[in-house]
C-alpha positions, 0 to 999 in steps of 0.5 A, a space after each residue: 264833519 260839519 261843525 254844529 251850530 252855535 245856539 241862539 240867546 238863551 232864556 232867562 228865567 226866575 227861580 225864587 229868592 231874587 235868583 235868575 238862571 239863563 237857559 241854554 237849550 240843547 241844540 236838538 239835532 245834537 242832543 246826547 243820544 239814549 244809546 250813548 247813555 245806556 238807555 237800551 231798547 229797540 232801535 229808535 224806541 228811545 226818545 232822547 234822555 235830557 242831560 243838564 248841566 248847571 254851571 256857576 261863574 267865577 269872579 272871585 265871589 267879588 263881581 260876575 255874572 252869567 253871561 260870563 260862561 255864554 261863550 263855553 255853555 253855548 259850545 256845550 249846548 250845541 253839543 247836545 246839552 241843556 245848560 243852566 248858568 246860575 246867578 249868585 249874589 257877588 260882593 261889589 253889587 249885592 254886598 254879599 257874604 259866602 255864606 248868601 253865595 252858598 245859599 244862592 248856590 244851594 237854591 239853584 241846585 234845588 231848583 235844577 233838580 227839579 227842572 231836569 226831573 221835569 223834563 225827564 225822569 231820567 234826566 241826568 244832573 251834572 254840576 259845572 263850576 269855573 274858579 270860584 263857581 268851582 267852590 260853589 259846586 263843590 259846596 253845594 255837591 258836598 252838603 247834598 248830592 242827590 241826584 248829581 251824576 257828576 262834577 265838572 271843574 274848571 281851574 277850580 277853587 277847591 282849598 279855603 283853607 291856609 295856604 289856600 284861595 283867599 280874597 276879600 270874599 274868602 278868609 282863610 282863618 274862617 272859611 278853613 271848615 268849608 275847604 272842599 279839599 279839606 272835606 274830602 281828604 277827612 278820614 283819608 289815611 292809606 289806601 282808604 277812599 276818605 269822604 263818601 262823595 269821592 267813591 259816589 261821584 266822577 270829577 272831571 277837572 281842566 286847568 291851566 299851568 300858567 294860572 296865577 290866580 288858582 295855581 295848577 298845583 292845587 288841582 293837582 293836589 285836589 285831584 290826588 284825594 280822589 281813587 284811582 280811574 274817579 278824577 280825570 284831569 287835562 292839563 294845558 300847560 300854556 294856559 292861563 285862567 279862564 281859558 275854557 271860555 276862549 279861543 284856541 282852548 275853548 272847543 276842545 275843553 267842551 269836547 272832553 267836557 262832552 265826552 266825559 258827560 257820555 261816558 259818566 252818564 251811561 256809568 250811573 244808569 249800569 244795572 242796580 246788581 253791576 254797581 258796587 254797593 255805595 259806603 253808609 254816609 258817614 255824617 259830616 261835621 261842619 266844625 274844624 277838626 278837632 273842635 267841639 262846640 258847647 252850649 251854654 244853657 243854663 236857666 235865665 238868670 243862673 250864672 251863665 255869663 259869669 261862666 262865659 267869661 270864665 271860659 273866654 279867658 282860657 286859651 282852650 276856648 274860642 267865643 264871640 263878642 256876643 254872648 248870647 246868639 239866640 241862632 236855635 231859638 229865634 229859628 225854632 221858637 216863635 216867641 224868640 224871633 223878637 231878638 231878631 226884631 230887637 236887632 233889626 230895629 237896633 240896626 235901624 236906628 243906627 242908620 238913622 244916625 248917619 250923616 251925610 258927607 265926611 263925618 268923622 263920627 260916621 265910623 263908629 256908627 258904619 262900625 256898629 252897623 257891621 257888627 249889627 250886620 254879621 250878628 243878623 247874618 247868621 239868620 239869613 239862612 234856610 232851615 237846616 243849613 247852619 252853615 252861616 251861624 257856624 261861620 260865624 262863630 269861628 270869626 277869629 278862630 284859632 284852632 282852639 279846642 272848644 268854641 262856644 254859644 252860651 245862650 240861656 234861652 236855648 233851654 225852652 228847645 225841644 228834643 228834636 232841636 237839641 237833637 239837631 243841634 248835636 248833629 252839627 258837629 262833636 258837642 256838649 251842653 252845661 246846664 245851670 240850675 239855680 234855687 227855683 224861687 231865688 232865680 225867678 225872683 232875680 228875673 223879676 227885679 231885671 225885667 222891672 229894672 229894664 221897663 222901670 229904671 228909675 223907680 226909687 227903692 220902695 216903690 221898686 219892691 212892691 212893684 217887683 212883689 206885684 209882679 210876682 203875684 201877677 205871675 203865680 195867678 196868670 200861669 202854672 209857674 213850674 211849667 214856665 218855659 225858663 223856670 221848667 228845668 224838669 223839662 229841659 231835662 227831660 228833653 236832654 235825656 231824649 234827645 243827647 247823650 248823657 255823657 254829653 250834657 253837664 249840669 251845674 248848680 248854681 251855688 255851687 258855681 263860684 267854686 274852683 271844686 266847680 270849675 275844675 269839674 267844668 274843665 274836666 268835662 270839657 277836657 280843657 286846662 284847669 282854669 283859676 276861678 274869679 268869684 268875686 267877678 260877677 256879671 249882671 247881678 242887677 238891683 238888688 231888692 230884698 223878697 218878701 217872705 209873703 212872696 217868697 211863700 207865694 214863689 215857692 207853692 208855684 215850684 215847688 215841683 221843680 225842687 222836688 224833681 231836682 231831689 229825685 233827679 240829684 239827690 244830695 247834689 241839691 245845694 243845702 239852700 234849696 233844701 232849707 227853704 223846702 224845709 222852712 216852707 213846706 214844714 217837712 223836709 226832703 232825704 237826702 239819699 245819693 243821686 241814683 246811678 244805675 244805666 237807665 237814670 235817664 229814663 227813669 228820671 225823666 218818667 219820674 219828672 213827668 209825673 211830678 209835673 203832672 202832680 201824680 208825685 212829690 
């Protein structure tokens, strides 16, 4: 049999996002014939059905390229394949995290996809990735595997997690959610086929058992999770890594590889009534096992960051330097992207402050830069994979209970957003509401703190009662994003279950009463309460009782949504001033508790906040 011709230099091509692909075409003489793919038909009335095969590079996401898999995707393509070796940002050149290596994966997957499916309809896509390239297919396989026929793994990283694959690009103690082996032994006790994926796709591994940099054992052990007859895997016991790409391993790994793409393709184009029906996706968490994630949404200005560092204390609870990440806001609300702004600006001026040469004070400005860099990171992302905000958030993870993401804003989100974000994994929501007109007031005085911050008492107070007057003749004050807590509810209750979300008020909230409750719903230990600790009191300036009046008849719907909704759970304070105020005063019943509160509240805020009731 006469060898086959080894292709020419392949095409480069650019795929968006400062991404390139090089494309090794399919020698045409040797293309993957229809028969062997099950296509049918007369003989000869079948044009030849395109196989792609997109392949990633190792390099330990610290250095590589594409041209590193020439030799092997050359051997491939001459077998009758199109080849599609994938760029990724590395570390040494791009300064690259995982995180922008997994979006680089996810967009050349995309993008292939399209590519085979403009070839042919019928096109068959199968995912190829050596050592770290093998994370980067199994990653982007496990988030979405449409239209991938099968895996192909060369002595592949496939365990992120302790014990696993860990260099300066791979942190064990924060990548551990991302382990691929971990992902996919989830759920698997006995006989059951664990994750989805395992009894959806076909995985072909080769290995070398002198491999020192990802020993044979793990594939072995990664092998293992798949059924019976679903992972096949070659062993070259004298081989060391990279073995694939060379002389004397390198034809014969093609030939199986090759093999294994015929005999896996002609098994995905079985007839519709001869497969076995695949198992319900089973929705996939991107936290640790066992964790829960809380959101701290409590209204601006209502406690929430004393109630962060409550929880920042107990051993139960994982959180991050910085409170509030404004992730969910800043990616839905178009008025919330100047926290980015804000940060990227603040990174700026950071780098203007370096100097040139050895500078001792250079470390602590190349520190801030760091920090300003990994806070910006969780919004180099797409919309939809959270992966980077989840990463980082579990900096510094250490298997506790509950990780947490108080950030006040998140409480202008929209259903669907809460909605998304309790898909994320198991979680939580503590809501914060404070008297209406005593948190607006408290806004009032940091907002003219900030832009005014030597203003001397006097003249403080009066601007701050001018403020106040600006905002009751410019806007609907109880429709105010941040003051409509009517609103948040009302999204919670369509979008969260109820026994997930846990409100708090405010006065009440420097209670060990309170923050037992607290515990309770979080199912953490009982925490000691500091209520002498606050946190971001600001100046202190006394209201007006013509402002005070002027706050109230703007709210004033807010109050009355809160003791229809709560009932005697209304702090006495709120119910004094409505009192003091309005001349009348509110019953104070028992907060309903029927199944359907949730809907009937919600029905009842709308009205209030439409003035169809008080």
């Amino acid at each position: 049999m006469t060898k086959p011709a080894i292709s020419a230099a392949p095409e480069t091509i650019d795929i968006g996002q400062g991404l390139q692909v090089s494309l090794f075409a399919a020698e045409s003489a040797a293309r993957v014939p229809p028969e062997s793919l099950g296509a049918g038909g007369p003989e000869g009335g079948e044009k030849d059905r395109p196989v792609a095969i997109l392949a990633w590079h190792g390099g330990g996401g610290v250095d590589g390229a594409p041209d590193m898999l020439a030799p092997f995707c050359r051997q491939l393509s001459a077998g009758g394949a199109d080849v599609i070796a994938a760029g990724y940002r590395t570390l040494n050149r791009d300064g690259a995290t995982l995180e922008q290596m997994r979006a680089d994966a996810a967009h050349a997957l995309s993008w292939a996809r399209n590519w085979a499916g403009g070839q042919q309809p019928e096109a068959r896509l199968f995912l190829l990735g050596a050592s770290f390239g093998g994370l980067l297919a199994l990653d982007a396989a496990l988030e979405d595997d449409t239209g991938i026929a099968g895996l192909i793994l060369l002595n592949p990283v496939t365990d992120t997690g302790p014990g696993g694959f860990a260099n300066r690009v791979v942190d064990p103690a924060v990548h551990a959610a991302l382990s691929p082996r971990a992902l996919l032994a989830d759920g698997k006790t006995g006989d059951e086929s664990g994750h989805p994926l395992l009894s959806r796709l076909r995985c072909f591994i080769a290995h070398g058992g002198q491999d020192e940099v990802v020993p044979i054992a793990a594939a072995r052990e990664f092998a293992a999770l798949w059924p019976a007859g679903r992972c096949v895997i070659k062993e070259y016991p004298n081989a060391g890594h990279g073995f694939f790409n060379r002389p004397p391993h390198d034809e014969n790994v093609a030939r199986l590889v090759l093999a294994f793409i015929r005999e896996e393709a002609s098994a995905v184009t079985t007839p519709a009534a001869e497969k076995s029906p695949k198992k319900p996706r089973k929705p996939s968490s991107l936290l640790p096992a066992g964790a829960t994630l809380v959101f701290g949404i409590g209204a601006q200005k209502a406690g929430t960051s004393w109630l962060f560092e409550q929880l920042r204390a107990s051993p139960d609870c994982h959180t991050v330097p910085t409170k509030e990440l404004h992730y969910f806001d800043a990616l839905h609300i178009k008025g919330e992207q100047s926290h980015i702004n804000d940060r990227l600006a603040h990174l700026r001026r950071v780098v203007d402050t370096l100097t040139p040469g050895a500078d001792p004070a250079n470390r602590g400005r190349l520190r801030t830069i760091q920090v300003l860099a990994e806070r910006l990171s969780i919004h180099a992302t797409t919309p939809g994979d959270h992966r980077a905000y989840i990463n980082h958030l579990l900096t510094g993870y250490a298997g506790q209970k509950i990780i947490c993401d108080f950030t006040p804003s998140y409480s202008v989100l929209p259903p669907e957003v809460f909605a998304e974000m309790a898909e994320i994994g198991p979680a939580r929501f503590i809501f914060i509401l404070r008297d209406p007109v005593d948190r607006i007031w408290s806004q009032i005085r940091m907002s003219i703190s900030a832009a005014q911050p030597k203003l001397a008492d006097a003249a403080f107070e009066t601007a701050c009662a001018a403020r106040a007057a600006e905002m009751h003749a410019g806007r609907d004050l109880a429709r105010i994003p941040r003051a409509n807590y009517a609103g948040t509810l009302e999204a919670l209750d369509q979008s969260v279950p109820s026994g997930s979300v846990h409100t708090v008020f405010y006065e009440d909230l420097f209670t060990q009463a309170s923050m037992d409750e607290v515990c309770a719903f979080l199912d953490i230990a009982p925490l000691p309460v500091e209520a002498d600790k606050r946190v971001g009191l600001g100046r202190v300036s006394s209201l007006p009782p013509e402002t005070e009046a002027l706050l109230f008849a703007g709210l004033r719907p807010q109050y009355e949504a809160a003791f229809e909704r709560f009932g005697a759970a209304v702090p006495s304070a709120w119910h004094s001033r409505y009192a003091a105020l309005c001349g009348e005063t509110v019953p104070v019943v028992a907060p309903p508790t029927a199944p359907d509160l949730p809907r009937r509240a919600a029905s009842r805020l709308v009205d209030l906040l439409k003035g169809r009731g008080k």
